[in-house]
C-alpha positions as CSV (number, residue, x, y, z in Angstrom):
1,X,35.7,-17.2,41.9
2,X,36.0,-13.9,40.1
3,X,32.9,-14.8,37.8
4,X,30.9,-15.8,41.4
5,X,32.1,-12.3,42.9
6,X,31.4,-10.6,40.1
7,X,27.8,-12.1,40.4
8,X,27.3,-10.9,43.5
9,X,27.9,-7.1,42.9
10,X,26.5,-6.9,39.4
11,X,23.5,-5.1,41.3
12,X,25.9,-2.1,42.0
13,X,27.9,-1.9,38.8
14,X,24.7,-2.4,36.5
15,X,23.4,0.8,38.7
16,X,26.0,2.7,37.7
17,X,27.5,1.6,34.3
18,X,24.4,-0.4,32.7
19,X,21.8,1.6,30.7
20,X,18.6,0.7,32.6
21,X,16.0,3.7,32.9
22,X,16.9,6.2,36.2
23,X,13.8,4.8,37.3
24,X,15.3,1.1,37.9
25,X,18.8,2.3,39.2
26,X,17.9,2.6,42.7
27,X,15.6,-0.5,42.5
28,X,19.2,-2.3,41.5
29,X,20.5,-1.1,44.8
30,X,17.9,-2.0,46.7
31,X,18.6,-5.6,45.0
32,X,22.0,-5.5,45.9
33,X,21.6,-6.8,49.8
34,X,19.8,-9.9,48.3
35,X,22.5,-11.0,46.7
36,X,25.1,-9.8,49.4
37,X,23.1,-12.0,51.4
38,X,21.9,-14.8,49.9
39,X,25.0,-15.3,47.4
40,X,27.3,-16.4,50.0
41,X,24.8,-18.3,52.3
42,X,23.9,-20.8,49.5
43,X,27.7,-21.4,48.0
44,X,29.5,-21.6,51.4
45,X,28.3,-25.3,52.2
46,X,29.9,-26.2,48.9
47,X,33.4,-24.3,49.5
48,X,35.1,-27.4,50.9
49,X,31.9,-30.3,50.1
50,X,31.0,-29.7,46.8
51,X,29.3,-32.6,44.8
52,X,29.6,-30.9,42.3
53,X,32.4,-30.0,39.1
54,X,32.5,-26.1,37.8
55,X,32.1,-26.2,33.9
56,X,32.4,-23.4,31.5
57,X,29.9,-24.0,28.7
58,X,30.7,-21.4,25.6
59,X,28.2,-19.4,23.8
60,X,26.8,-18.0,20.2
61,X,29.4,-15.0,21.4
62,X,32.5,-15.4,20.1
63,X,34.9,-15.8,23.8
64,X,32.1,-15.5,26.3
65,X,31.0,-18.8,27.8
66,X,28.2,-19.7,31.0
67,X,29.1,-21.1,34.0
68,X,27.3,-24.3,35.0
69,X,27.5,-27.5,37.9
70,X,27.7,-30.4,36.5
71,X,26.8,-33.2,39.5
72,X,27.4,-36.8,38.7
73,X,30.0,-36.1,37.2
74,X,32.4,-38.9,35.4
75,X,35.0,-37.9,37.8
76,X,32.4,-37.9,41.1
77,X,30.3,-41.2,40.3
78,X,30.9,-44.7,39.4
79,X,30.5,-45.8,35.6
80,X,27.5,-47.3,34.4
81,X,26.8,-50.0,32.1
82,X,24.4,-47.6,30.7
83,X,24.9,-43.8,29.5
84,X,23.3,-41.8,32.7
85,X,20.4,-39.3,31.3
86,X,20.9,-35.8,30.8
87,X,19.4,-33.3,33.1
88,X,19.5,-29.1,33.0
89,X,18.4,-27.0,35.9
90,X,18.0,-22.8,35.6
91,X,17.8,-21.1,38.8
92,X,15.5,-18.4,39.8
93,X,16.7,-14.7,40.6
94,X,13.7,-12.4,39.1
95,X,15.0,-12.1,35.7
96,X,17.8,-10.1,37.5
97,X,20.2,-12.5,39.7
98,X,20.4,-15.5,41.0
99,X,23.3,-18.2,41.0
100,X,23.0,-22.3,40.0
101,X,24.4,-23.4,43.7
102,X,21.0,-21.9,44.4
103,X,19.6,-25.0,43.2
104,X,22.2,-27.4,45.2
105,X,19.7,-29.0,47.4
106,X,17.4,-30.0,44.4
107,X,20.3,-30.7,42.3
108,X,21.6,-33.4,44.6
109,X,18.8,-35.3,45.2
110,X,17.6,-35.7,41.1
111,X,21.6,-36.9,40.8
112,X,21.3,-39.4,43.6
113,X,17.7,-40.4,42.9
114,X,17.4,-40.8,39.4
115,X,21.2,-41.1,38.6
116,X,21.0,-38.4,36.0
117,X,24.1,-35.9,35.1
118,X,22.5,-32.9,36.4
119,X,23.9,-29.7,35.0
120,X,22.7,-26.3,36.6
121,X,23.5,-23.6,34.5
122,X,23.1,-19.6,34.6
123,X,22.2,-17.2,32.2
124,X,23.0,-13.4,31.7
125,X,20.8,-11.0,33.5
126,X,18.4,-8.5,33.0
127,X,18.7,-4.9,32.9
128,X,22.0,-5.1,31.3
129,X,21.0,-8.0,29.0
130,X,16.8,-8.2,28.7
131,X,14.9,-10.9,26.7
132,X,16.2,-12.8,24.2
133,X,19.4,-13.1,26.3
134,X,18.8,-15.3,28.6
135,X,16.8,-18.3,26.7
136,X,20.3,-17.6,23.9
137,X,22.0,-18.8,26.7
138,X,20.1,-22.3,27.5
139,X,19.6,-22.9,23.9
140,X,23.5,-22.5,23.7
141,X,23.6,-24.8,26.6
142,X,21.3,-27.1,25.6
143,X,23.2,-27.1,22.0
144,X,26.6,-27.7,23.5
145,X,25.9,-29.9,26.0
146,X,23.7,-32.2,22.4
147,X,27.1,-32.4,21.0
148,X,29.3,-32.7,23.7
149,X,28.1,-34.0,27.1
150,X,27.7,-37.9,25.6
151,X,31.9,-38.0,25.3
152,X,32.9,-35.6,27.9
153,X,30.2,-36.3,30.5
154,X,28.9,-40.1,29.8
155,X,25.5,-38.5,29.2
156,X,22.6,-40.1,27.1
157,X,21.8,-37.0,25.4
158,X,18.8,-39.2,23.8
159,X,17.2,-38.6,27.4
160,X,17.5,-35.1,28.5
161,X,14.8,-33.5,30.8
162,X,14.6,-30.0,32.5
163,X,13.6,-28.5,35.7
164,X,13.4,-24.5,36.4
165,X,12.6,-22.6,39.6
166,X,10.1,-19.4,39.5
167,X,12.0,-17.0,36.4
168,X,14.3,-20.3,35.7
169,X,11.1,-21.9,34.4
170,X,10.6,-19.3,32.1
171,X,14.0,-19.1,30.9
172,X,14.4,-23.0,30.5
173,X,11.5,-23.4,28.7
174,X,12.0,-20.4,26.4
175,X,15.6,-21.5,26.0
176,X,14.8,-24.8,24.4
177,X,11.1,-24.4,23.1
178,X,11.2,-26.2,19.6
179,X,14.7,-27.6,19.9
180,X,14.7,-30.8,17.8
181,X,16.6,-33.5,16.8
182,X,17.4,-35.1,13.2
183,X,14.3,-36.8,13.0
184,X,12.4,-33.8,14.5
185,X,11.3,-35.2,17.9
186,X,11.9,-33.1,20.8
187,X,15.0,-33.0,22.3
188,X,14.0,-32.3,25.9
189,X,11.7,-35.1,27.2
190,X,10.5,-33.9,30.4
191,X,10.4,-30.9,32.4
192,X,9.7,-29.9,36.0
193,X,9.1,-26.2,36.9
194,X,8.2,-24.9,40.0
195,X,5.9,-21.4,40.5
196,X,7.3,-20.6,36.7
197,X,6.5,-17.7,35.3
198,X,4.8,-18.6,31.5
199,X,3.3,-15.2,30.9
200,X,5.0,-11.9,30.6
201,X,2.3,-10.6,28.5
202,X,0.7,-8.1,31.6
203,X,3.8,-6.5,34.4
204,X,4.2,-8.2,38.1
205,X,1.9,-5.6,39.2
206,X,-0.9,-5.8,36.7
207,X,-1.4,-9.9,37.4
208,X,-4.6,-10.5,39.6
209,X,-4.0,-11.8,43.2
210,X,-5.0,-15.0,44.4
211,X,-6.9,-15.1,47.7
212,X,-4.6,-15.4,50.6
213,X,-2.1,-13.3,48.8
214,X,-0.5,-10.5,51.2
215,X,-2.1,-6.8,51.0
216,X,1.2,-5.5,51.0
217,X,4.1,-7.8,49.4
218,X,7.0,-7.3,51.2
219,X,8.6,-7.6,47.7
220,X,6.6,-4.8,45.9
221,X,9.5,-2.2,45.2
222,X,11.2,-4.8,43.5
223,X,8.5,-6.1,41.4
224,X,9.2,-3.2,38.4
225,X,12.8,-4.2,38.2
226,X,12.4,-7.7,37.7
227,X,9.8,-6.8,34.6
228,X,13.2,-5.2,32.5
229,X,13.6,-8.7,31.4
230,X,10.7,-8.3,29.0
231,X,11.8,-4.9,29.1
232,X,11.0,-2.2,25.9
233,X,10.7,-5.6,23.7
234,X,7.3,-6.8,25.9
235,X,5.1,-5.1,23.0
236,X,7.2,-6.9,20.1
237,X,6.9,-10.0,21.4
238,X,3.3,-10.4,22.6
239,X,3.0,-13.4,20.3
240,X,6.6,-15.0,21.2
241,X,6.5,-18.4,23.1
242,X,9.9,-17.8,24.2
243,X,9.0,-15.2,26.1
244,X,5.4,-16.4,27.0
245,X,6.0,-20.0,27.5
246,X,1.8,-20.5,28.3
247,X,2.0,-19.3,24.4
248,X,3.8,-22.0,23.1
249,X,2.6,-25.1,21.0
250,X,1.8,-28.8,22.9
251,X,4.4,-30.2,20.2
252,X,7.4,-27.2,21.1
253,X,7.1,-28.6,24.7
254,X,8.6,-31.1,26.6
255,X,6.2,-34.6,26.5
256,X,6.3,-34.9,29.9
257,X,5.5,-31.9,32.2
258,X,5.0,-31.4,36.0
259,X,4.2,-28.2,37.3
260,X,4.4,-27.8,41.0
261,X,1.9,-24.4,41.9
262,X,1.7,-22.8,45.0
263,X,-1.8,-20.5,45.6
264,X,-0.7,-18.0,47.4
265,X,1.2,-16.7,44.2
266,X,0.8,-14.1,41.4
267,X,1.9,-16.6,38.7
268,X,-0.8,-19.3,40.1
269,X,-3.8,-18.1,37.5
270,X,-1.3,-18.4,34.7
271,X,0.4,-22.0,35.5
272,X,-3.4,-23.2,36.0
273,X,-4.1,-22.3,32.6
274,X,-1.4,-23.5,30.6
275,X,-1.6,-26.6,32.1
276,X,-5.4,-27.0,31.4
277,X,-4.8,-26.1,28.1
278,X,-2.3,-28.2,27.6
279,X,-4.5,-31.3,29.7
280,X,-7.1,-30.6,26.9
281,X,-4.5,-30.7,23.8
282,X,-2.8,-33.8,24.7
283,X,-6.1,-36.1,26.2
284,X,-6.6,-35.6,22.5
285,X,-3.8,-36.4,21.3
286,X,-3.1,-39.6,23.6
287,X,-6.6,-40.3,22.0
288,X,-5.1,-41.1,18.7
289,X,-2.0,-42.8,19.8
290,X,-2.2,-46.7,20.4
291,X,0.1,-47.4,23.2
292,X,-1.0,-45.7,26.2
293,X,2.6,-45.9,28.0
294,X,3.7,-43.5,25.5
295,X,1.0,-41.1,26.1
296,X,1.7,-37.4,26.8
297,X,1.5,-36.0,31.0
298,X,0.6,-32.9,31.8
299,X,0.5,-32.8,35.2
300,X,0.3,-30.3,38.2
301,X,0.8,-30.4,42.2
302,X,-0.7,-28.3,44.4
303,X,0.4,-26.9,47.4
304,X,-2.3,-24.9,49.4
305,X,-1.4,-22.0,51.7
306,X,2.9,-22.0,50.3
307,X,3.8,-19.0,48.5
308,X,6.2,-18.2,45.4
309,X,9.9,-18.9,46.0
310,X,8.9,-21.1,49.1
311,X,11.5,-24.3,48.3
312,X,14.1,-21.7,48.4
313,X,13.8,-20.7,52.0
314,X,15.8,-22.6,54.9
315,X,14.1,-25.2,56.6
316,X,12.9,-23.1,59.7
317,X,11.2,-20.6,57.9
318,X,8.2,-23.1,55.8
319,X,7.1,-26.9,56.6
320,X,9.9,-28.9,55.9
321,X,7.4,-31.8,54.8
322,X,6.2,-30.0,51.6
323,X,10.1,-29.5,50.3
324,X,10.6,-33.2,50.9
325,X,7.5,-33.9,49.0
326,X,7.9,-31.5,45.9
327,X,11.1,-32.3,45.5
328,X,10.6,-36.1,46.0
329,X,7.9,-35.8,43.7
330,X,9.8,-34.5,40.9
331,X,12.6,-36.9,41.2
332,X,9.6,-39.5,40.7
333,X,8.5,-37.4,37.7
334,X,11.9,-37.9,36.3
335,X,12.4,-41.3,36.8
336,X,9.5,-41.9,34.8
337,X,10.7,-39.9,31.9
338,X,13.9,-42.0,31.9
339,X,12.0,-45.3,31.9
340,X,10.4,-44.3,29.1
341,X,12.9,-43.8,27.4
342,X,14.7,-46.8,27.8
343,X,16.6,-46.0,31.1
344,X,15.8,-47.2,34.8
345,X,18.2,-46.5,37.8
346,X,16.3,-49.4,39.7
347,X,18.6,-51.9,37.5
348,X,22.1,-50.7,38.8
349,X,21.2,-50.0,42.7
């Protein structure tokens, strides 16, 4: 509870005691209703129903740990005669905020569908703690849960996928871009990310906006603030994958990747892109490989008219239809990945 309050005013006491520029200070106030807000409206249905078990999950930092959901857990689900797949979710929040029970909705329905151990984690936030900080912390995740979560969570960490929303993509992605195995194969298998940002390279104000997109965003003031995650280190890292995810090498990805794109979005120019180039590296690759079930997907879903953030908002505020089928969609996209690999829920329902 302290580490959740603590959360929700880190607006205000990074405004006062942080070291961002004067110019972001009031920018962190004017943050600070958002998470007054929207903090307590997404964890109070999970006060006294929660399908989920708090984890601590420590760090490269000597005593400092991340807090993370852990859903399916061994203590909330029956046992299989299988290990249940590994999944990791990073919530959005602009670089700057955001909480895992964020994700709740999502996070349910991939442990129910697909019968995965879903883990939602968070990460430290920017102005106080710009890039690398926040992919540290998934790749600390990601290494923790590798050694850990087969014993103390009955996870196959064999088959581990990912899904990240909006500056969650971006983070999940730079946070375990690379990571191998023994036998150098990628440890995460498949990912899902939803209006990720993949390219930090130009600010939120400099990206070119798509047709449709409002002449005044209702979220401009903001937009400066959530760009101190790239922060004074944006020049030295105009090469660096983990910040730039759109940068980053077909065989440093995930196999399997769904992006799910809105249009009316300033990120949609620069999901379209990676995922064409990333269509056009592995059609040759699959070329080369004999068995086409093991072929790479890169795959992307459209979704006309809905804007950035969209799958966040409560049902009367956008067309319940379209969350059903994203989110139904990427549970599919998951299911997948686990057959692949050797894993089908179908066989124990």
């Amino acid at each position: 509870m302290a580490s959740f309050l603590l959360k929700m005013w880190h607006p205000l006491v990074d405004a006062f005691f942080a070291p961002p520029p004067l110019q972001q200070r009031w920018r962190l106030l004017l943050f600070l209703p958002v998470t007054l807000l929207l903090y307590p409206i997404k964890s109070i249905p999970y006060l006294f129903s929660r399908p989920f078990v708090t984890y601590r999950i420590p760090t490269r930092r000597p005593g400092e740990s991340i807090r993370a959901l852990v859903y399916n857990h061994p203590s909330k689900c029956p046992k299989l005669e299988k290990k249940r797949p590994l999944h990791i979710d990073v919530h959005a929040g602009g670089f700057v905020g955001g909480i895992p029970e964020a994700d709740a909705p999502f996070c349910t329905q991939v442990a129910e569908s697909t019968g995965a151990v879903v883990v939602a984690v968070t990460y430290r936030f920017a102005p106080r703690h710009p890039f690398p900080a926040a992919p540290d912390d998934i790749a600390d995740a990601l290494a923790w849960l590798v050694e850990h979560a087969g014993a103390e969570l009955e996870a196959d960490t064999k088959i581990i996928t990912l899904s990240g929303f909006s500056a969650g993509g971006a983070v999940g992605l730079g946070g375990t871009l690379g990571s191998k195995d023994i036998k150098g194969r990628n440890i995460v298998k498949g990912a899902v990310t939803f209006y990720s940002l993949v390219d930090l390279r130009l600010t939120q104000l400099e990206k070119r906006k798509p047709p449709g997109y409002p002449p005044i965003d209702p979220a401009q003031a903001l937009l400066p603030l959530f760009d101190t995650y790239a922060g004074p280190s944006r020049m030295r890292n105009l090469h660096n994958p983990r910040m730039h995810p759109t940068l980053a090498s077909l065989h440093d990805l995930p196999e399997d990747m769904l992006f799910v794109i809105p249009t009316v979005d300033i990120t949609l120019y620069e999901q379209l892109e990676m995922v064409e180039r990333l269509q056009r590296e592995a059609a040759v690759e699959n070329a080369k490989r004999l068995a086409s079930h093991n072929n790479r997907r890169i795959e992307k879903m459209i979704f006309e008219g809905q804007w950035h953030g969209w799958l966040e908002l409560p049902s009367w505020a956008i067309d319940e239809s379209t969350r059903r089928k994203a989110f139904a969609s990427a549970c599919d996209f998951l299911m997948d990945v686990h057959r692949k690999y050797g894993f089908d829920i179908s066989e124990f329902t």
